[in-house]
C-alpha positions as CSV (number, residue, x, y, z in Angstrom):
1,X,0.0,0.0,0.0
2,X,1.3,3.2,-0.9
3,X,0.3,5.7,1.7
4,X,1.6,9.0,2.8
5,X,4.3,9.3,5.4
6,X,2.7,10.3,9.2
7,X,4.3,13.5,10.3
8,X,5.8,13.9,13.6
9,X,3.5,16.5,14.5
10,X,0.2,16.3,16.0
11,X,-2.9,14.5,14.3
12,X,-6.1,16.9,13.6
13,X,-7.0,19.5,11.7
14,X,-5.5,23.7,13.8
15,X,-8.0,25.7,15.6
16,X,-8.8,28.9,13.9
17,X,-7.0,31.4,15.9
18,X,-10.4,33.1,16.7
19,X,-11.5,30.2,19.0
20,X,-11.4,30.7,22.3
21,X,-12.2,28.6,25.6
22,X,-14.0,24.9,24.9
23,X,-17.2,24.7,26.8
24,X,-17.7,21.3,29.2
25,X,-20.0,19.5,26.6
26,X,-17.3,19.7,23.8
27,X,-14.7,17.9,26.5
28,X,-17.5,15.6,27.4
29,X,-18.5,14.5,24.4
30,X,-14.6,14.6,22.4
31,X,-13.0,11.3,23.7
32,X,-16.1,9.0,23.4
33,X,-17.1,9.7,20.2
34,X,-13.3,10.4,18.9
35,X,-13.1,6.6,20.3
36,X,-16.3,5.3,18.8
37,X,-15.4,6.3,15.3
38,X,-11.8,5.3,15.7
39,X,-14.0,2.1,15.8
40,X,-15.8,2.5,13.1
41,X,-13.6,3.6,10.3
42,X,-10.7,1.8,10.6
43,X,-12.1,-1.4,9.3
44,X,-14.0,0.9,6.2
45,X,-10.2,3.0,6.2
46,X,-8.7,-0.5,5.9
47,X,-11.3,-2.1,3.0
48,X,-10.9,1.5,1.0
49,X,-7.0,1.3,1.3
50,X,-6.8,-2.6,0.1
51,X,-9.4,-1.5,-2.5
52,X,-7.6,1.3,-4.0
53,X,-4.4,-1.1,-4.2
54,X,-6.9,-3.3,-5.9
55,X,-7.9,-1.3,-8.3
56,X,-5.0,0.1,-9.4
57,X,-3.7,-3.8,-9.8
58,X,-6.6,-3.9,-11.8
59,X,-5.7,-1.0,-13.6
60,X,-1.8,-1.5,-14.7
61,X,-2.4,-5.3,-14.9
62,X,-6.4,-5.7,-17.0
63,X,-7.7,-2.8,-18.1
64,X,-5.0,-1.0,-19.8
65,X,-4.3,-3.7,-21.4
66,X,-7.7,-4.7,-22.7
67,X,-8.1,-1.0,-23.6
68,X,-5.0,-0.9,-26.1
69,X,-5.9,-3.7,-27.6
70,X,-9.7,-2.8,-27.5
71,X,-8.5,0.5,-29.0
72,X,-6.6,-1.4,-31.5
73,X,-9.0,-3.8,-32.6
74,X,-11.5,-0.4,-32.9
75,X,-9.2,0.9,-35.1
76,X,-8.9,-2.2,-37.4
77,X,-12.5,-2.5,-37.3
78,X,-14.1,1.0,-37.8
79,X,-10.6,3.7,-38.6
80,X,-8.7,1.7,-40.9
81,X,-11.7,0.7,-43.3
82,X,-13.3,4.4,-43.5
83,X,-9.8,5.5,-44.4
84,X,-8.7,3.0,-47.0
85,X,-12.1,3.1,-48.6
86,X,-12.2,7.1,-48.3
87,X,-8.4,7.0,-50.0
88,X,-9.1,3.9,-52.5
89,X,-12.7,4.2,-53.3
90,X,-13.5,7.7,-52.6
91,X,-11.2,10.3,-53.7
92,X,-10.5,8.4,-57.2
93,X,-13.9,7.8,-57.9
94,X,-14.3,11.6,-56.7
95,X,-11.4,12.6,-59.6
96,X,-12.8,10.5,-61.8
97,X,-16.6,12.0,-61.6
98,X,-15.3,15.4,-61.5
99,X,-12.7,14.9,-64.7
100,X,-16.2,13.5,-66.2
101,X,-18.0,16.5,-64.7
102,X,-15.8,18.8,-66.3
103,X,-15.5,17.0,-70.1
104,X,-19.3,17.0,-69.7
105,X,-20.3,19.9,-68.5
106,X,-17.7,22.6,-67.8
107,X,-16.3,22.8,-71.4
108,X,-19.2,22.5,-73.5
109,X,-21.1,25.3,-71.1
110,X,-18.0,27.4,-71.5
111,X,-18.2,26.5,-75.3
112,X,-22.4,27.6,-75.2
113,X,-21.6,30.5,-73.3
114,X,-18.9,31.7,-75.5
115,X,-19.8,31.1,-79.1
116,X,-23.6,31.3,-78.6
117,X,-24.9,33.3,-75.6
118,X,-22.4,36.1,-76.1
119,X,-22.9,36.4,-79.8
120,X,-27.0,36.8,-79.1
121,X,-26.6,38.6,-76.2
122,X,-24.8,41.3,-77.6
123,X,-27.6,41.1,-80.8
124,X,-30.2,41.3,-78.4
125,X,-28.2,44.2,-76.4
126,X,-27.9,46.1,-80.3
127,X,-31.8,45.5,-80.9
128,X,-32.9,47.0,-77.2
129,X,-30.2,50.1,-78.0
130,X,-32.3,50.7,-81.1
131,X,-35.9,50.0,-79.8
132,X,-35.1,52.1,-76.4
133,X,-33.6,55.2,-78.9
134,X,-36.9,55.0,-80.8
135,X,-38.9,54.7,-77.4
136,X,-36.8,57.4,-76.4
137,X,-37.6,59.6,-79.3
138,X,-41.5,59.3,-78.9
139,X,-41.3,59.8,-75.3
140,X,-39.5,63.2,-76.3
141,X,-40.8,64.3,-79.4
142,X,-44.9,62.9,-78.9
143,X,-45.7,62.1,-75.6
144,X,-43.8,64.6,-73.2
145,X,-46.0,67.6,-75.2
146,X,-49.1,65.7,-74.4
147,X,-48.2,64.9,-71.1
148,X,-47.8,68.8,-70.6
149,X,-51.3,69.6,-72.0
150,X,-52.9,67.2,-70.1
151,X,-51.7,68.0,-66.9
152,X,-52.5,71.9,-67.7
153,X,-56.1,71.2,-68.0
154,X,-56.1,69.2,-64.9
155,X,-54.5,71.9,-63.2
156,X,-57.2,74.4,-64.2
157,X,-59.9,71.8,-62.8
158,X,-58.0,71.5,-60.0
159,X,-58.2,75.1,-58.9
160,X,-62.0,75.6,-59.7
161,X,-62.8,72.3,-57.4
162,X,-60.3,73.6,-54.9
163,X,-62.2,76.9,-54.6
164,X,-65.6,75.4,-54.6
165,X,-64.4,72.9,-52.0
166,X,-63.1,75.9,-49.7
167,X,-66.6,77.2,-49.8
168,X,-68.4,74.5,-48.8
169,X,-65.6,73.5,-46.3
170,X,-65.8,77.2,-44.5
171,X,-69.7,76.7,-44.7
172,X,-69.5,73.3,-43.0
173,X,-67.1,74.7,-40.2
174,X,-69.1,77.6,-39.6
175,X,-72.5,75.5,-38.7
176,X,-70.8,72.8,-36.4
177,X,-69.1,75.5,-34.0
178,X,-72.3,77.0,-33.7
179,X,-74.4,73.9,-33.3
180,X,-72.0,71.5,-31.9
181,X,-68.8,72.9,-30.2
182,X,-70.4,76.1,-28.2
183,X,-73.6,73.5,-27.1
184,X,-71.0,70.6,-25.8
185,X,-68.9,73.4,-24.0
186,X,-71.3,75.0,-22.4
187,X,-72.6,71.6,-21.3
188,X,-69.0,70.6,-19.9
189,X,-68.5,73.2,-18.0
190,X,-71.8,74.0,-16.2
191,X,-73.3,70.6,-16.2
192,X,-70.8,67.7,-16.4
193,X,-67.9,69.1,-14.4
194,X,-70.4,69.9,-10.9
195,X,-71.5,66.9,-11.4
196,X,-68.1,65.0,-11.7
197,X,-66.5,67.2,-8.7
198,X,-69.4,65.8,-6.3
199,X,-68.7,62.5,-7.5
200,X,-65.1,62.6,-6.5
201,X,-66.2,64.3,-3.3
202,X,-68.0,61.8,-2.5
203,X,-65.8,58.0,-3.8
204,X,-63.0,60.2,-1.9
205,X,-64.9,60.1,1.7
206,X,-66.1,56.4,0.8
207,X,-62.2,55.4,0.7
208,X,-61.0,57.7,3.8
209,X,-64.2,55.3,5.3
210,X,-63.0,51.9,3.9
211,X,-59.2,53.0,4.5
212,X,-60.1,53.5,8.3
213,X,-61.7,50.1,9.0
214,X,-58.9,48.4,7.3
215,X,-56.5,50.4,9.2
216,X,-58.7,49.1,12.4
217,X,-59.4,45.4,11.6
218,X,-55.4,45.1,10.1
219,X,-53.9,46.9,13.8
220,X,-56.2,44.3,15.7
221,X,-54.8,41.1,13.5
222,X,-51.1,42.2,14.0
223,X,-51.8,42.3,17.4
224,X,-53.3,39.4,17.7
225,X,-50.8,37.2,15.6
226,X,-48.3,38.7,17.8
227,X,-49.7,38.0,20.6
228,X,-50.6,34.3,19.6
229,X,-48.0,33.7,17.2
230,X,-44.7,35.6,16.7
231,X,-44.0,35.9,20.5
232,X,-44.1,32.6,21.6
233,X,-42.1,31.8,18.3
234,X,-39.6,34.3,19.2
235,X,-39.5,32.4,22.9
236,X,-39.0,29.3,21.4
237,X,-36.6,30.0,19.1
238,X,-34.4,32.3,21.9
239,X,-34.6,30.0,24.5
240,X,-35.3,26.2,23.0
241,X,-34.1,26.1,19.2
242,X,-31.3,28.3,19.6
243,X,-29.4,26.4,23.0
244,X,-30.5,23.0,21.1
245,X,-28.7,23.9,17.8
246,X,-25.8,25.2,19.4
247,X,-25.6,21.9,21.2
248,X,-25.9,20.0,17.9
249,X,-23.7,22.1,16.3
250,X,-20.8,21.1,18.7
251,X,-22.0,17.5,18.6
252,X,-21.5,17.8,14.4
253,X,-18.2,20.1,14.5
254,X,-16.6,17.2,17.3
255,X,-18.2,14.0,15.3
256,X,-16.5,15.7,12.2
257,X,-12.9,16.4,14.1
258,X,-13.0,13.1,15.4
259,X,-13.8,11.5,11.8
260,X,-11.1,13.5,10.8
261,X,-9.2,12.3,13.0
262,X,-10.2,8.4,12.8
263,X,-9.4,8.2,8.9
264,X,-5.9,9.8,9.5
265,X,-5.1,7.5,12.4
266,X,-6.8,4.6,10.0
267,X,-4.5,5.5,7.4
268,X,-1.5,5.0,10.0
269,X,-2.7,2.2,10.8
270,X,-3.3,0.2,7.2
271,X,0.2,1.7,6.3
272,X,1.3,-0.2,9.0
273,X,-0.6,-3.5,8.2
274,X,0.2,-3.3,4.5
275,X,4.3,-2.8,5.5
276,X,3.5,-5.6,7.7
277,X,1.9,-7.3,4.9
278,X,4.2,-7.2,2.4
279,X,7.5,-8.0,4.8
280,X,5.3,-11.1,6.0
281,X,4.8,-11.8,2.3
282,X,8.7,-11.0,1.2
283,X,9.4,-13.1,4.4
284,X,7.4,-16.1,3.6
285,X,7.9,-16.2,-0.4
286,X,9.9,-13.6,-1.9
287,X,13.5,-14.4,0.4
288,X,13.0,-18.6,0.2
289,X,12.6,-18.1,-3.5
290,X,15.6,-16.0,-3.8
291,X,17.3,-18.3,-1.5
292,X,16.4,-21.3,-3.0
293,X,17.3,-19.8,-6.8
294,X,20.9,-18.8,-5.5
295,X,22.0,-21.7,-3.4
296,X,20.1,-24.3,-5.0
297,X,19.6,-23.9,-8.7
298,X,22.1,-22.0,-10.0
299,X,24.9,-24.3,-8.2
300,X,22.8,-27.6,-9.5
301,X,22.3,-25.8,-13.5
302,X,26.3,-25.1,-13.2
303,X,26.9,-28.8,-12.3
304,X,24.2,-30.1,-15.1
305,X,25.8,-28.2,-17.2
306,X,29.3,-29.0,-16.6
307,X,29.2,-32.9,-16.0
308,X,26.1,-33.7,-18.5
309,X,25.2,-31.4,-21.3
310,X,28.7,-30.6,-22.3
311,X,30.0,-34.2,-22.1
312,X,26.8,-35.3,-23.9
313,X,27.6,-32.6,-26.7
314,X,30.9,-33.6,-27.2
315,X,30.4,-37.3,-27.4
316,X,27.7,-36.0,-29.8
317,X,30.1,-34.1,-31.9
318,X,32.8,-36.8,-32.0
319,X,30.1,-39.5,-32.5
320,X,29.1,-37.2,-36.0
321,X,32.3,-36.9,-37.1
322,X,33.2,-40.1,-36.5
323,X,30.3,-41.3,-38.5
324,X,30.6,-38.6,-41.3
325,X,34.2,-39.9,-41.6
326,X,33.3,-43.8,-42.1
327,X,30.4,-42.8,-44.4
328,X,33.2,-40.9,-46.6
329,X,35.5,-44.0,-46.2
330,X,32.4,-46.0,-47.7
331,X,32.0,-43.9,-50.0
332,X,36.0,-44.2,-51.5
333,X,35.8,-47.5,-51.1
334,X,33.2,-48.6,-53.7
335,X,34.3,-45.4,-55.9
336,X,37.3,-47.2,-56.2
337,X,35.9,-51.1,-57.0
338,X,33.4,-49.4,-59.7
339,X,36.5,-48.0,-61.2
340,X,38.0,-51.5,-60.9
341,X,35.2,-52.6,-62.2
342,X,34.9,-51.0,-65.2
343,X,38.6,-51.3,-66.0
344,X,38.4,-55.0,-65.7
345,X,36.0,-54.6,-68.5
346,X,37.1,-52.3,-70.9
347,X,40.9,-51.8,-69.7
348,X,42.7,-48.7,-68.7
349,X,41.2,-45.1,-70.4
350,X,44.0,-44.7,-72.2
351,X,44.4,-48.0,-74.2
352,X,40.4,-47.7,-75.2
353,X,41.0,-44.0,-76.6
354,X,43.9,-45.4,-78.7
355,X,41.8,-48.5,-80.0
356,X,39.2,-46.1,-80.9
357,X,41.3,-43.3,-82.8
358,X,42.1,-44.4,-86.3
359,X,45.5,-44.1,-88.0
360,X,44.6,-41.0,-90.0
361,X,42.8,-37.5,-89.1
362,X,39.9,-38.2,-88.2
363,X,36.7,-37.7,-90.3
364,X,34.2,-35.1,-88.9
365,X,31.2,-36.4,-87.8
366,X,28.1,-37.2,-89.8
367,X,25.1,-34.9,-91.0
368,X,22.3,-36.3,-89.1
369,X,19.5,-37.3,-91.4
370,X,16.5,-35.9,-91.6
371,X,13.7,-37.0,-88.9
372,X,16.6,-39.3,-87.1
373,X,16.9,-39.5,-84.0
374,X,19.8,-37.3,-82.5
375,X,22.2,-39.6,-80.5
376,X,22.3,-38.4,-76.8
377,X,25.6,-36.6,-75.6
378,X,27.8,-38.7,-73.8
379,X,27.8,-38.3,-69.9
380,X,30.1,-38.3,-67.6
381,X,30.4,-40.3,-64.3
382,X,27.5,-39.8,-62.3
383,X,29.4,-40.3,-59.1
384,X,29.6,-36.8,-57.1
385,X,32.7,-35.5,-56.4
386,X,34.0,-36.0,-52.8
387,X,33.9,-33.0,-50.6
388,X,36.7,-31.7,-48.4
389,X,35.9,-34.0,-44.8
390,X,34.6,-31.5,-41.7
391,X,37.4,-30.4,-39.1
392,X,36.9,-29.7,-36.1
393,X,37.3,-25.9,-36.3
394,X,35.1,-26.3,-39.4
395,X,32.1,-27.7,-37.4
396,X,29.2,-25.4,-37.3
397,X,26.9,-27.5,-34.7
398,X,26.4,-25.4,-32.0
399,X,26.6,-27.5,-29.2
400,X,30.3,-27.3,-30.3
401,X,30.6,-24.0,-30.1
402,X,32.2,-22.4,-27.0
């Protein structure tokens, strides 16, 4: 387990330099509950401490592991496809439809635009230039004089129905001041306004009225919610809640100090156990192992090695080359009675090579016919030729190798 080193000092969290005197309950109440919780949490302090080792075993042992090659396999799966079919499939196919686009498409609407549109577009631009000059030319010349004339007379009309309609419009005026406006004023001012300022008068006392009694029945319910409500709240808040919550408040601050306190002296404590733990373990496996591979093994793989395997690989050697040497020895020996053999036969080389050659030059050798047979080349012995025989500093077996 690989905990923090304990300090020297003392265990728990400073005071805050404001604090003063500790009352008797917070005395009481420390060593009890610092005790019961010591109780409690070094068992959980313990289980979380061999769990995080745990997990991290977990960790550097299974799951990284499983997630490279999870990450690898991934990337087989779903990377490497999208990207060999994106830089196979997709981008030549892509050059390829936009080459096609382009021969399709591109040139011959270039090829429209530039030996058809522009020519009829600059036919059609000549033809409005010569319709908009004549346009241009009866707008001028036929219908800006007509225009004029027209809007002459209907300026002359204008005035005569503009001094007609002043008349009647002065006329009009006139009668609704006298029958309208000076009747509704007069009726504004000495019949609706009396009437209005008594009816204000009068809603104005009606509120001053209500206002009062609500002023009345509002004073007597504040006094009587305080009476029956907010004072004996207040009491019990001042003299029951208030005493009770400070109580529980030092009850909370100690049970956190002494849980503080617990987990640190926990975490002492499984340091200790998982030192303990692991000299017990180096005691009881790790050393007799070591032991056992030093004084044992390595002495008894020295003396194997020195008394049997080399032994047995040199007798191996020397058994090989022995053998390689009486298979060459066989293999001289009926080399030379085939070679016996065939001079019993046919005598020495020489003597047949004189009994063959005649006493003059002698004649080249006959045009084969045609479709005969060509007579096979002679051949030579078919016995191989006898390699150099292995040395000992030749040998490449490597058992004999130092």
């Amino acid at each position: 387990m690989d905990l923090e080193k304990p300090s020297a000092g003392p265990v728990g969290p400073p005071r805050p330099p404001g604090a003063g005197a500790e009352g008797c309950l917070a005395v009481a109440i420390r060593v009890p509950v610092r005790i019961v919780v010591l109780v409690l949490v070094v068992p959980v302090r313990m289980l979380w401490d061999a769990c995080v080792v745990g997990g991290r075993l977990l960790r550097d042992t299974v799951l990284r592991p499983l997630g490279r090659v999870v990450g690898w396999v991934a990337r087989a799966l779903f990377v490497w496809p999208w990207v060999a079919l994106w830089r196979y499939v997709v981008v030549p196919l892509g050059t390829a439809l936009a080459w096609l686009g382009r021969v399709l498409l591109v040139v011959p609407a270039v090829w429209l635009y530039r030996a058809v549109l522009t020519p009829l577009g600059h036919a059609l631009a000549r033809f409005a230039g010569g319709v908009g000059s004549v346009l241009g030319w009866m707008y001028t010349r036929l219908l800006t004089p007509v225009g004029h004339a027209v809007a002459a007379l209907f300026r002359g009309i204008g005035l005569v129905l503009g001094a007609v309609g002043g008349g009647l419009w002065t006329v009009a005026a006139w009668l609704a001041r006298y029958l309208v406006v000076v009747p509704a004023t007069w009726l504004h001012r000495w019949v609706l306004t009396p009437v209005a300022r008594a009816v204000v008068l009068l809603l104005t006392g009606l509120v001053w009225v209500v206002r009062m009694m609500l002023l009345g029945i509002g004073a007597v319910l504040y006094w009587t919610a305080r009476v029956l409500l907010v004072l004996p709240a207040l009491a019990l808040w001042r003299w029951v809640l208030v005493p009770v919550g400070r109580a529980l408040a030092v009850v909370g601050r100690e049970v956190g100090d002494a849980l503080g306190h617990a987990w640190r002296v926990a975490g002492h404590l499984s340091l200790a156990v998982g030192r303990f733990l692991g000299r017990l373990l180096t005691w009881i496996l790790v050393d007799p192992a070591r032991w056992a591979y030093r004084t044992v093994l390595t002495p008894v793989g020295h003396t194997v090695r020195d008394l049997v395997l080399k032994p047995a690989a040199e007798a191996a050697c020397s058994a090989g080359r022995a053998a390689r040497q009486a298979l060459a020895a066989a293999r001289d020996g009926a080399r030379q009675a085939r070679a016996d053999f065939r001079r019993l036969l046919f005598g020495p080389p020489g003597e047949q090579q004189l009994a063959r050659a005649p006493e003059s030059r002698p004649a080249p050798p006959p045009e084969p016919r045609a479709g005969a047979a060509r007579e096979p080349d002679p051949i030579g012995p078919r016995e191989p030729v006898a390699g150099g025989t292995r040395t000992l500093g030749s040998s490449t077996t490597a058992l004999t190798k130092d």
